[in-house]
N, C-alpha and C positions, 0 to 999 in steps of 0.2 A: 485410667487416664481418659479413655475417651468418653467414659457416662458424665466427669468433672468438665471436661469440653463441652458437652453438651451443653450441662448448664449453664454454665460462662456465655455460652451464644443466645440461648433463651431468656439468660438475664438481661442481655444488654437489649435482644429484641425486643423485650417487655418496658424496657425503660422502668426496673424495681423503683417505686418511691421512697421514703424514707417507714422505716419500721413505724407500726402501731405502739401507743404504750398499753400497758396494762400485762397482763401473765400472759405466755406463748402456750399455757399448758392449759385453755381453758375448755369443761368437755363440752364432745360436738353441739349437746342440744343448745349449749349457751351462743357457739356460732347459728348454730340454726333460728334461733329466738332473734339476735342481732340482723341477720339475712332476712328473714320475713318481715324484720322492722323498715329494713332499708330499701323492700323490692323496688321502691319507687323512690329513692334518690337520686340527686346529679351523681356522677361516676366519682366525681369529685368527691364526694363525702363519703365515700366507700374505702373502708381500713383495709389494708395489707392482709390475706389470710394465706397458711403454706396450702400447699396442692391437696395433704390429707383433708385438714378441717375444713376445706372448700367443699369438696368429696364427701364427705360427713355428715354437712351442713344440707349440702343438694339433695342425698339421701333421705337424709331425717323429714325435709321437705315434702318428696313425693312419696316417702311409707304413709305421712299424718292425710294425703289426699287420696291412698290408697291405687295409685299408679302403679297396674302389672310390669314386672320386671325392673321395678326400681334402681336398683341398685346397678343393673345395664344402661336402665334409661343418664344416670346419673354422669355414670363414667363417659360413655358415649357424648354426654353435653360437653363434659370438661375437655376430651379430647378434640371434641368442634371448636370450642374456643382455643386452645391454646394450639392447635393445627399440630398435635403431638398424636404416638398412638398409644396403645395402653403400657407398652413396656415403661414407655416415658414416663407415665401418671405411677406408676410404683415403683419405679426405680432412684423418684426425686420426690418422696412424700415431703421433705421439710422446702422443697422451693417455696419461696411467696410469691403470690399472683395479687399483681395489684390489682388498684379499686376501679382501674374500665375496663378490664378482664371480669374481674371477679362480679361488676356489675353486671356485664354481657353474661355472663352464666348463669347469673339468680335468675336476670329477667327469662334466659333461656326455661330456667326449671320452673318458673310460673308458667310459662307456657303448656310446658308440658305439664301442669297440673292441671290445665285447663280439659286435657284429654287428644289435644294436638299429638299426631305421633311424632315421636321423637325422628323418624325418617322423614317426614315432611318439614320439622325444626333443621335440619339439618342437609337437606334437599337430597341424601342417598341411600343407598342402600342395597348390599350386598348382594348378588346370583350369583351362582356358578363359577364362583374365583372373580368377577369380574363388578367394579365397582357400575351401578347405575343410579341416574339422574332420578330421583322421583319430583313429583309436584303434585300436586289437590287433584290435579287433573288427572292421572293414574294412581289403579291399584298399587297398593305397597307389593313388589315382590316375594314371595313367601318361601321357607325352605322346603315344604312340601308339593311347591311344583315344583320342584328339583326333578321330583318322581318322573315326571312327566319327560322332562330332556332324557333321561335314562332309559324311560323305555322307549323312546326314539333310537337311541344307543344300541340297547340290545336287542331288539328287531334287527335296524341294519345289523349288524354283525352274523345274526343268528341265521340269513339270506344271503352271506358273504358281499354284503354294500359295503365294501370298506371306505373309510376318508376320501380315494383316489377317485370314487366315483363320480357321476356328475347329477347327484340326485335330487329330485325336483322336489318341496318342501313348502307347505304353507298353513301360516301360524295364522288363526281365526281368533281376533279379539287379543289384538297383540299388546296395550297398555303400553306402560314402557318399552315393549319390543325385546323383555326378557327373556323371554322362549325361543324367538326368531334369531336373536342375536349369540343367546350359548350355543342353538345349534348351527349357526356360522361357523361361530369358531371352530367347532369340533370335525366340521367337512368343508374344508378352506374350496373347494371344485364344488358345493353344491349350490343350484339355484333357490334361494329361500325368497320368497313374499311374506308379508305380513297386513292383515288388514283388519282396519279397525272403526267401526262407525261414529267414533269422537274423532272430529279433526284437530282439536287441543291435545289428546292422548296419540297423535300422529305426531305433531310437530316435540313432543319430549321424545317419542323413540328414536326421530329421526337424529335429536341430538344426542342422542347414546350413542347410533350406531357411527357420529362423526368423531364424539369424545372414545370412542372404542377403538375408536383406527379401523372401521369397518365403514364409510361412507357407500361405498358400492357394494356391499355383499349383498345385504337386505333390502328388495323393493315392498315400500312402503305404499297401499294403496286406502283410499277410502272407499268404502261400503256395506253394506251388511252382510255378514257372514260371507258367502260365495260367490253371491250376486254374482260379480265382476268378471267370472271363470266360465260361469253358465252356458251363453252362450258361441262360448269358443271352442278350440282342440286342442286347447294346454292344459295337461293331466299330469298329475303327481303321484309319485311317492308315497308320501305322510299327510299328512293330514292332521294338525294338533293344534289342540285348542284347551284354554281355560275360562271356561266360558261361565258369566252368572248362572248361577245355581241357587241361591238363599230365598226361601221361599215366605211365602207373607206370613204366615204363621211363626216363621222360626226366627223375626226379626227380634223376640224380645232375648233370645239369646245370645244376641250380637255383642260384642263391649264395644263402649260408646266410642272410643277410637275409628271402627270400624260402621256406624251405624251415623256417625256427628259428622264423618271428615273425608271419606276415602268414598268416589262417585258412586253414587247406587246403580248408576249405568252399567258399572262393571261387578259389583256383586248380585247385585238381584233384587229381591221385593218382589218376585215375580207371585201368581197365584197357587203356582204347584211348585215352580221350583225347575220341572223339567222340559219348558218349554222352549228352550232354547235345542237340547237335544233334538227334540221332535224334528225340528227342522235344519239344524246340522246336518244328521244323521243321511238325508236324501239327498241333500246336495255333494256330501261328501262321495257319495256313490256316481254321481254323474263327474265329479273332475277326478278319483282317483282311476291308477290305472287295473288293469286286473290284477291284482294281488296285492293292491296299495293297502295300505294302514290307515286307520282313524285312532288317536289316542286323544282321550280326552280327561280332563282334572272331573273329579265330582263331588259333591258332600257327602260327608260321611254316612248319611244316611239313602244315599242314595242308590246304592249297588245294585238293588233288585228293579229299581224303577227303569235305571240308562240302559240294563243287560235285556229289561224287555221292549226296547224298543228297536233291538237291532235284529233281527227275522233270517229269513231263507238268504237276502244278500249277503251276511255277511258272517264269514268263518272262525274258528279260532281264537274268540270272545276269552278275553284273559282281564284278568282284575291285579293290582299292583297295591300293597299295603306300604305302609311307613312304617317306624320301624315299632310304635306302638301297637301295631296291627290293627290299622284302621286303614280300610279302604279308601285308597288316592286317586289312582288311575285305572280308567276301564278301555283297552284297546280292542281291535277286533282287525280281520283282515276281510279284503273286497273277495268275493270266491272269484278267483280267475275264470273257472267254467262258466258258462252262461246260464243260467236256470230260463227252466220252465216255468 
């Protein structure tokens, strides 16, 4: 009873027009042929299709353009339009979506075959249980800095910092402010910063952190990497960053999603790749405190280059894989002792 309510409410929200004529049974490629004819219609001249062959249709679209993860990107468009989530989208494959629906979705899946991500079509995208804002102006959030929160996680723990603590925290090149903000949540007493030398990749974190319910947890500052700490005697904890890495060489690897659309400020182009470390690594040593952490995201290929850059300062040098076994996270600890 309550999936037939549903629809009853989705129909009357959609305002259903009157049925298409022709066969109900026709297969997808024929919707998909009819939808590619029509990308550029008034919404007006757009026929009734049910929620499957819409689906279908979108599909067939972005496999003929060769779009990675189509069949996500697909679903993901239709449940943007129709503000439903996936249960919705298969649990009512015969609803019909009318023609300024169904218009708003083609033109959505041209988009995305344009190479636009499907999380910038859609302005979000998922971390850490927690929905975030993206735009042009920030990195897409990935699930492989997840790695990254986690071993901020198991460090604290592994030192007995539990949630209660009041531990001092700061994200270097914070983008949407993903990193800074799951570990918000996860230590409701800690002071987190975040700093980011895009002041348009400032002002979307800051609106995460007000759409999060987190307005005050995270101070948001602009400058480059530490700058801002340097000269002070406010010293931290952690220390974590996902900083560019993609090196001028390894642009031709990129898919063009990543290469056409998402800022190169924040992945890289750089010459080697590892020069952002180079100078993380000595700042981090002047604000963390003695036994503070650095963890840092890296490219895959990077393990041997970020592990020889950290020396006599610093202890404990741990590497963190995914679950393919490709190395993610390289953390290390400040040596409390003072060296020589």
């Amino acid at each position: 009873m309550k999936g037939r309510a549903s629809a009853r409410v989705f129909r009357r929200r959609l305002s259903r027009p009157p049925a298409a004529t022709g066969s109900a049974s026709s297969p997808s490629s024929v919707h998909a042929t009819k939808a590619a004819r029509c990308m550029s219609r008034s919404p007006l001249l757009w026929f009734p299709m049910q929620l499957r062959k819409a689906l279908q249709a979108g599909l067939q679209s972005l496999l003929e353009r060769q779009v990675p993860s189509a069949q996500l990107a697909a679903e993901l468009l239709l449940m943007h339009v129709l503000k439903q989530d996936r249960g919705f989208v298969h649990t009512h494959p015969e609803l019909e979506l009318p023609p300024e629906a169904a218009d708003r979705y083609f033109r959505l899946i041209a988009e995305r075959s344009t190479g636009k991500p499907t999380q910038y079509i859609t302005g979000h995208q998922e971390f850490w249980g927690l929905d975030f804002e993206v735009t042009p102006q920030v990195l897409i959030p990935r699930p492989e800095t997840e790695h990254a929160v986690e071993a901020v996680l198991e460090l604290a723990r592994r030192e007995g910092l539990d949630e209660n603590r009041r531990l001092k925290i700061v994200d270097v090149g914070t983008g949407s402010g993903c990193i800074a903000l799951a570990l918000a949540s996860e230590f409701p007493r800690a002071v987190v910063f975040a700093t980011d030398i895009s002041r348009s990749a400032l002002v979307v974190a800051s609106r995460n952190a007000v759409r999060l319910g987190m307005p005050e947890r995270v101070k948001f500052l602009e400058c480059d990497l530490l700058t801002r700490f340097l000269d002070g005697d406010f010293t931290f904890d952690f220390v974590v960053s996902n900083p560019p890495y993609v090196a001028r060489d390894e642009l031709h690897q990129l898919q063009r999603e990543v290469r056409d659309f998402e800022p190169q400020l924040a992945w890289g182009g750089l010459e080697r790749g590892d020069e952002i470390y180079r100078r993380l690594f000595p700042q981090a040593l002047q604000v963390l405190k003695p036994g503070g952490h650095v963890v840092v995201e890296i490219g895959y290929t990077m393990r041997d280059a970020v592990i020889s850059l950290l020396g006599s300062p610093w202890i404990e040098v741990d590497v963190r894989a995914d679950l393919r076994g490709i190395p993610r996270v390289v953390s290390a600890r400040k040596n409390p002792q003072p060296t020589g």
